[in-house]
C-alpha positions as CSV (number, residue, x, y, z in Angstrom):
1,X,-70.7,100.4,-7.2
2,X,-70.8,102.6,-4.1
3,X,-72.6,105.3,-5.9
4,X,-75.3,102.8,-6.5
5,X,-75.3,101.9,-3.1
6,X,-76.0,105.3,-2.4
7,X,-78.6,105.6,-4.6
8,X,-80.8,102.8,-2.9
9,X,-80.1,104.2,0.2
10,X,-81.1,107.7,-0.6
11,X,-84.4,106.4,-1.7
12,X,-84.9,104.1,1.1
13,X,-84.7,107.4,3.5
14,X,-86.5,110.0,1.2
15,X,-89.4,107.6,-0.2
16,X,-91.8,107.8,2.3
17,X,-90.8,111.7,1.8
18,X,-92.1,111.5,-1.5
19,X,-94.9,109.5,-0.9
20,X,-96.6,111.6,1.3
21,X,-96.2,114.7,-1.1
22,X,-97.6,112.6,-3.8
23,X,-100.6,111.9,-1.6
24,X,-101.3,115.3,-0.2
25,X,-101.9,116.2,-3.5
26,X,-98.5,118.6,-4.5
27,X,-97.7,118.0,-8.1
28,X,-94.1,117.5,-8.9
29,X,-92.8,117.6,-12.4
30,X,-91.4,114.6,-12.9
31,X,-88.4,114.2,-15.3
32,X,-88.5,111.8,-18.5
33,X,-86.1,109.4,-18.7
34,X,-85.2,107.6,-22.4
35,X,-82.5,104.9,-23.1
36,X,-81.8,103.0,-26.6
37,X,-78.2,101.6,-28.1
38,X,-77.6,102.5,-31.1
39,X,-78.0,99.2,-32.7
40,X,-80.4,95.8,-32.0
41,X,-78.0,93.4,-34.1
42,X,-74.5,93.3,-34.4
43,X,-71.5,90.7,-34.4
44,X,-69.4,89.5,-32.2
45,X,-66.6,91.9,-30.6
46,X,-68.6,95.1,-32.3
47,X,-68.7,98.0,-30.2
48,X,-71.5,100.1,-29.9
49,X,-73.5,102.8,-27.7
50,X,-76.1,103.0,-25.0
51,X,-77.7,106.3,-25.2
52,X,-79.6,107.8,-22.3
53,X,-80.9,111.2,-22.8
54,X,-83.3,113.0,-20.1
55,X,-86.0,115.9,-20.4
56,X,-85.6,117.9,-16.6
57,X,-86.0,121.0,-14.8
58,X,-83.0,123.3,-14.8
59,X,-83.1,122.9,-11.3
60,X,-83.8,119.1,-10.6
61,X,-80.3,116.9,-10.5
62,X,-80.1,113.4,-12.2
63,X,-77.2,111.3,-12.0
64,X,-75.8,108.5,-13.8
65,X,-74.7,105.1,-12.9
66,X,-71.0,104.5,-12.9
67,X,-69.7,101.7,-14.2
68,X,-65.7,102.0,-15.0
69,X,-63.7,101.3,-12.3
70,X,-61.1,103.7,-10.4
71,X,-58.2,101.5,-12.3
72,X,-59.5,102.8,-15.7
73,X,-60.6,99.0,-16.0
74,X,-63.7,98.2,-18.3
75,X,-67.0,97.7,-16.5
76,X,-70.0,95.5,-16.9
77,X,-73.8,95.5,-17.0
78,X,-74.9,92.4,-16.1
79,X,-72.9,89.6,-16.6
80,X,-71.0,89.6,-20.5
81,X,-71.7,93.5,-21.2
82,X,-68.5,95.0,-21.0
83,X,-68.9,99.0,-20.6
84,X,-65.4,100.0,-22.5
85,X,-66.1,104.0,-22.0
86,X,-68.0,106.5,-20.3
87,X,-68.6,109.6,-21.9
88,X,-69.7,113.0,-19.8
89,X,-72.6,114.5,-19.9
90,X,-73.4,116.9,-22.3
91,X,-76.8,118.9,-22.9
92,X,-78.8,118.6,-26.6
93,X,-81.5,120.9,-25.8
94,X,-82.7,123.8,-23.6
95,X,-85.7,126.1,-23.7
96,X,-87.0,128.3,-20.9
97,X,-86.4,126.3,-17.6
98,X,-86.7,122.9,-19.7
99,X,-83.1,121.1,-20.5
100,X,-82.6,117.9,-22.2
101,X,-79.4,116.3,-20.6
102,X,-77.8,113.1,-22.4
103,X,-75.6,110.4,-21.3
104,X,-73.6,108.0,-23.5
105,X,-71.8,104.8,-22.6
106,X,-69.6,102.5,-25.5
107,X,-70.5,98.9,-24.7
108,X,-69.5,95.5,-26.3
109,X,-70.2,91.8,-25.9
110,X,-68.0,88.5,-27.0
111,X,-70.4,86.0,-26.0
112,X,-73.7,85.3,-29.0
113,X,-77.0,85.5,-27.8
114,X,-80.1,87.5,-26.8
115,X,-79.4,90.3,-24.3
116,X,-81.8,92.0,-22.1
117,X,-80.1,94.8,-20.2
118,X,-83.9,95.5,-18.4
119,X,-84.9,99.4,-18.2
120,X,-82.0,101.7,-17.6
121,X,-82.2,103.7,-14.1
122,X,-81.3,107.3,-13.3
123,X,-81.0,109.0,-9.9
124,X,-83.6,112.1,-9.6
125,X,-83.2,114.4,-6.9
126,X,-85.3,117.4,-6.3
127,X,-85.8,119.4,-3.1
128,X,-86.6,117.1,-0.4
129,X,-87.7,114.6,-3.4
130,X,-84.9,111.7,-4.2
131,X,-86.0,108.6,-6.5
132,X,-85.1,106.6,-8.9
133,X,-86.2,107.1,-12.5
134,X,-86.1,104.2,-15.0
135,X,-86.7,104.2,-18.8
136,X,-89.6,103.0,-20.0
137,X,-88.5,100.3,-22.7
138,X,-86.1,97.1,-22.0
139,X,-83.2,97.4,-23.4
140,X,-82.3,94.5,-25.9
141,X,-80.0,93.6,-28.9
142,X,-78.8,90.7,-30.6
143,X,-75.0,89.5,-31.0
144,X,-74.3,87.0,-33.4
145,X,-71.6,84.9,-34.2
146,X,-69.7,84.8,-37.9
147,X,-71.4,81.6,-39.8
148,X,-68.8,78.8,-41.3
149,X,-70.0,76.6,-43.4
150,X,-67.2,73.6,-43.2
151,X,-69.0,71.8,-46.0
152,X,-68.1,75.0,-48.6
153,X,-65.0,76.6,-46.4
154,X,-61.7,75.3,-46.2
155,X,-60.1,76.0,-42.7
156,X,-56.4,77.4,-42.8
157,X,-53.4,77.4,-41.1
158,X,-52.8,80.5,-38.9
159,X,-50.8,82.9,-41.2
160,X,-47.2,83.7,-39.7
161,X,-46.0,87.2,-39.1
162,X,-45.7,89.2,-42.1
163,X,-41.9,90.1,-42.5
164,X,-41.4,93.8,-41.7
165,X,-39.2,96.3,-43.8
166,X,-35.9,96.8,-43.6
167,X,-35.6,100.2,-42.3
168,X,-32.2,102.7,-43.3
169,X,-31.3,102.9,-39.6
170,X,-31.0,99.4,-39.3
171,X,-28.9,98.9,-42.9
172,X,-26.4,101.3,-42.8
173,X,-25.5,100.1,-38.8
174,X,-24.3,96.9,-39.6
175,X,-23.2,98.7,-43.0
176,X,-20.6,100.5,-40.9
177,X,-19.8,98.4,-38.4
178,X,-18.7,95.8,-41.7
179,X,-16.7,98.7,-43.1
180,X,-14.7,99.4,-40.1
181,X,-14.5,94.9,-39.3
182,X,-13.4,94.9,-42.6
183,X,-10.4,97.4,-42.4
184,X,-9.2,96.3,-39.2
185,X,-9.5,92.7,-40.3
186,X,-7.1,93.8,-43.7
187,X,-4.7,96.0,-41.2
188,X,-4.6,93.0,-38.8
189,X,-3.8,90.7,-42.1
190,X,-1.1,93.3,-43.5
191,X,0.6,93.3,-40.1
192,X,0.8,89.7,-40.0
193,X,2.4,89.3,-43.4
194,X,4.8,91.5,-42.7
195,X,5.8,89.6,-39.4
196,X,6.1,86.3,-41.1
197,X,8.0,87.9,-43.4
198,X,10.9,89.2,-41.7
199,X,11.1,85.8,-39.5
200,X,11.4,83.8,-42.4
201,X,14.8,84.5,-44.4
202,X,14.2,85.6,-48.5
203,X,15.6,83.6,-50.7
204,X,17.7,84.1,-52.9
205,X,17.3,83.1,-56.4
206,X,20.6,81.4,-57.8
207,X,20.6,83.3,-60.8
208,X,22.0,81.5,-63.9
209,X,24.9,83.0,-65.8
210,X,25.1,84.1,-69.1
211,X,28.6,82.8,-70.0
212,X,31.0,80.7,-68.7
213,X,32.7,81.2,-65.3
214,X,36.0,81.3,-66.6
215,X,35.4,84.2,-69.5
216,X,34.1,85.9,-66.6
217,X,36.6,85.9,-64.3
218,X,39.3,86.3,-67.3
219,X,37.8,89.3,-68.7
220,X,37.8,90.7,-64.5
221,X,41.7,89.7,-64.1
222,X,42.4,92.4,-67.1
223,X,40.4,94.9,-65.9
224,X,42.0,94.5,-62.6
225,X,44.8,94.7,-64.2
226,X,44.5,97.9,-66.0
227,X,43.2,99.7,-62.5
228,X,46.9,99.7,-61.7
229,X,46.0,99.4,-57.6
230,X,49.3,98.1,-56.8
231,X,50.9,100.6,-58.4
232,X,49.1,103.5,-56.8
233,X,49.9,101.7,-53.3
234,X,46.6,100.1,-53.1
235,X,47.5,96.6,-51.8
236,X,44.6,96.0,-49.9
237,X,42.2,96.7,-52.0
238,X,44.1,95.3,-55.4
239,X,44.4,92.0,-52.9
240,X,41.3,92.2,-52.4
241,X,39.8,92.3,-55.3
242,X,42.0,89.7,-56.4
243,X,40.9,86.9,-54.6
244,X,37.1,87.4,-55.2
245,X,37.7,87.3,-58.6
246,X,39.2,84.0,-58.1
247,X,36.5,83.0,-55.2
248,X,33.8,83.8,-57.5
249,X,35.4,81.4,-60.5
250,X,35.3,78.8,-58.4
251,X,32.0,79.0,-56.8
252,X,30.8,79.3,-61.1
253,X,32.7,76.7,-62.2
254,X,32.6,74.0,-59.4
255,X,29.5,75.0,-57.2
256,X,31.6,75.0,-54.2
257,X,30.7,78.4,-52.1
258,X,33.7,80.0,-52.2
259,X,32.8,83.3,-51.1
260,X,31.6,82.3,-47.8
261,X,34.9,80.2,-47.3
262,X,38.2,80.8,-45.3
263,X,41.4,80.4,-47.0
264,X,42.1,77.2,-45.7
265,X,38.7,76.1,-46.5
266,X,39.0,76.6,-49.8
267,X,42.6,74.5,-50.3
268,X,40.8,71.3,-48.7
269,X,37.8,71.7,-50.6
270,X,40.0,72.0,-54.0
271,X,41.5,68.8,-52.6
272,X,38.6,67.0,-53.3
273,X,38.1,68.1,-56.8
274,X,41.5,66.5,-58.2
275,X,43.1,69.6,-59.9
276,X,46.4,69.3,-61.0
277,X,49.6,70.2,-58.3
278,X,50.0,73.2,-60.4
279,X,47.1,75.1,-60.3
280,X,46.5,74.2,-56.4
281,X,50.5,75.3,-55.6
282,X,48.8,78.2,-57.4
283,X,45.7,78.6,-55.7
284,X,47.5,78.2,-52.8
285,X,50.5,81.0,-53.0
286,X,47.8,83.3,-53.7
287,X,45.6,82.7,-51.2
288,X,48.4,82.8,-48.4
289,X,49.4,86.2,-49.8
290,X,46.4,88.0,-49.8
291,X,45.7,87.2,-46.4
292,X,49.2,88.3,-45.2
293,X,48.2,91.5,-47.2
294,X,44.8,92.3,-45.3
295,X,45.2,90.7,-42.1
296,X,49.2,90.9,-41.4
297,X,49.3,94.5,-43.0
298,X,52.6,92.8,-45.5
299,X,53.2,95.2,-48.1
300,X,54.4,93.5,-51.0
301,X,57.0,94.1,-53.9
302,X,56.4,94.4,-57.3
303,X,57.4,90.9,-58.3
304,X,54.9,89.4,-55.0
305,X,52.0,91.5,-57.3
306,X,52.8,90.3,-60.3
307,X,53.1,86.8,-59.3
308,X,49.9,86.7,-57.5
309,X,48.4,87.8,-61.2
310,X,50.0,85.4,-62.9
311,X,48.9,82.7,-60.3
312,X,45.3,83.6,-60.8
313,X,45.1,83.5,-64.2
314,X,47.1,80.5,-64.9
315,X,44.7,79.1,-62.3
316,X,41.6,80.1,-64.3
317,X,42.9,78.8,-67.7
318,X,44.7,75.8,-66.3
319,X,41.5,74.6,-64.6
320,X,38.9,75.6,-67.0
321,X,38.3,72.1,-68.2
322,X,38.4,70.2,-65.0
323,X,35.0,68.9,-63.7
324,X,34.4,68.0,-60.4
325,X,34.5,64.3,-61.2
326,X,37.4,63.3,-63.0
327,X,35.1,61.0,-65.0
328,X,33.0,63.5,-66.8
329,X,33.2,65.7,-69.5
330,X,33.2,69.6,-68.5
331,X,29.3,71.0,-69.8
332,X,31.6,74.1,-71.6
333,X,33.5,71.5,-73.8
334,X,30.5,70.1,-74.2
335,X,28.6,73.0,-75.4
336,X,31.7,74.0,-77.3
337,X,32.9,76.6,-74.8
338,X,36.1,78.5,-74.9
């Protein structure tokens, strides 16, 4: 806009300059000014171009109005011409001292309707000459809108974003980061297991034995027997042996945890099973021996041994057949044990 400023003033000064040339007869070659766009219809939003080409002396100067502002911001003609580009000068023609210079500017219009953008001026200096040169033709075109017929055309929603694809990068991210969520989530799950279970005790499964309590404990009396511990000095650990032979008949046969019991736990809870004086004198002598044995370091003689043996076994046949309740029938009688 300041350069057209310019350009009024400049001719303002240097037209009565002119003027008087004109009238004292010098002849001045004027240059020839043309401007067309390159299309008199077109629709709405179209871009197209306003050509201005000029036929000068190589050494007269034209200049162009500038219509883009400093910003890079589109211009306008008027008042709805919006000037999106300005493209430089370039020259088409030259031949001797004649050039043909041309100017191009990209326009376009959103608003239908005539337009009448009037003749196109130009700058023209020459020696102590400045004026302004217009071309000699309006220039007009014609935007027009798209028709709709509403009575043939059925109006639709706006259509939503079209879904985009699914690109590798993005896949085989969150492809990863599931791997790795996935094996610290089984780590984290593995490590919990294994806490629980070491807090929680196993348990043990009461296995259920193949024969009867007192074949089993029999059958262990003569192999103890035939170990000959006593006789090789091994009281302890004939003693020993002994007694959880006879612990473990009576945890089989009665249910009563023996093996977990003292001594004198044992006597009281054989107490309440009603076996006969005998085998509990029995149950008894051997008991107090053993622990005399292991705990009071008593080395016994060869009749102590053989009388704890004896007490044992006597125990295990003599008691064989008592149930817990005196009222019912032993389940090895009834199956027809031995």
């Amino acid at each position: 806009m300041n350069k057209r400023l310019t350009y009024i003033l400049l001719a303002l000064l240097f037209g009565s300059a002119f003027g008087g040339a004109a009238q004292s007869g010098g002849s001045v070659d004027v240059p020839t000014v043309r401007a067309r766009v390159s299309a008199d219809s077109l629709w709405i939003g179209d871009q197209f171009t306003l050509e201005v080409e000029v036929d000068k002396d190589l050494t007269q100067v034209i200049d162009f109005p500038v219509f883009i502002r400093e910003e890079g911001k589109p211009g306008l003609i008027g008042d709805k011409v919006e000037v999106l580009a300005e493209l430089p000068v370039d020259t088409l023609e030259r031949q001797d001292r004649r050039v043909t210079i041309r100017k191009r500017y990209v326009l376009t219009a959103f608003d239908a309707g005539m337009y009448n953008l009037g003749l196109f001026p130009a700058l023209f200096l020459d020696k102590n000459i400045v004026d302004t040169l217009h071309s000699p033709d309006s220039l007009r075109f014609l935007v027009q809108t798209f028709p709709i017929d509403t009575a043939t055309m059925t109006i639709h929603d706006i259509k939503p974003p079209l879904p985009a694809p699914v690109l590798p990068q993005e896949w085989l991210g969150w492809t990863m980061l599931l791997f790795w969520g996935g094996q610290l989530l089984f780590v984290a799950l593995w490590l919990l297991h294994r806490w629980n279970k070491r807090r929680k005790p196993t348990a043990k499964r009461s296995k259920r034995p193949t024969e009867p309590a007192h074949v089993t404990a029999i059958r262990e009396l003569e192999k103890l027997q035939s170990e000959k511990l006593w006789q090789n000095q091994r009281h302890k650990l004939y003693y020993t042996r002994l007694t959880d032979i006879v612990r473990e008949y009576i945890e089989g046969r009665y249910g009563v945890g023996a093996r977990e019991m003292t001594s004198d736990e044992i006597i009281q809870a054989l107490n309440e099973l009603h076996i006969p004086a005998r085998s509990h004198q029995q149950i008894q002598r051997l008991l107090s021996t053993a622990d005399y044995v292991k705990f009071a370091k008593y080395v016994p003689d060869v009749q102590d041994n053989e009388m704890s043996w004896n007490d044992a076994y006597y125990f295990v046949e003599e008691t064989k057949w008592i149930a817990a309740d005196p009222l019912a029938e032993p389940e090895d009688r009834k199956e027809g044990g031995v």
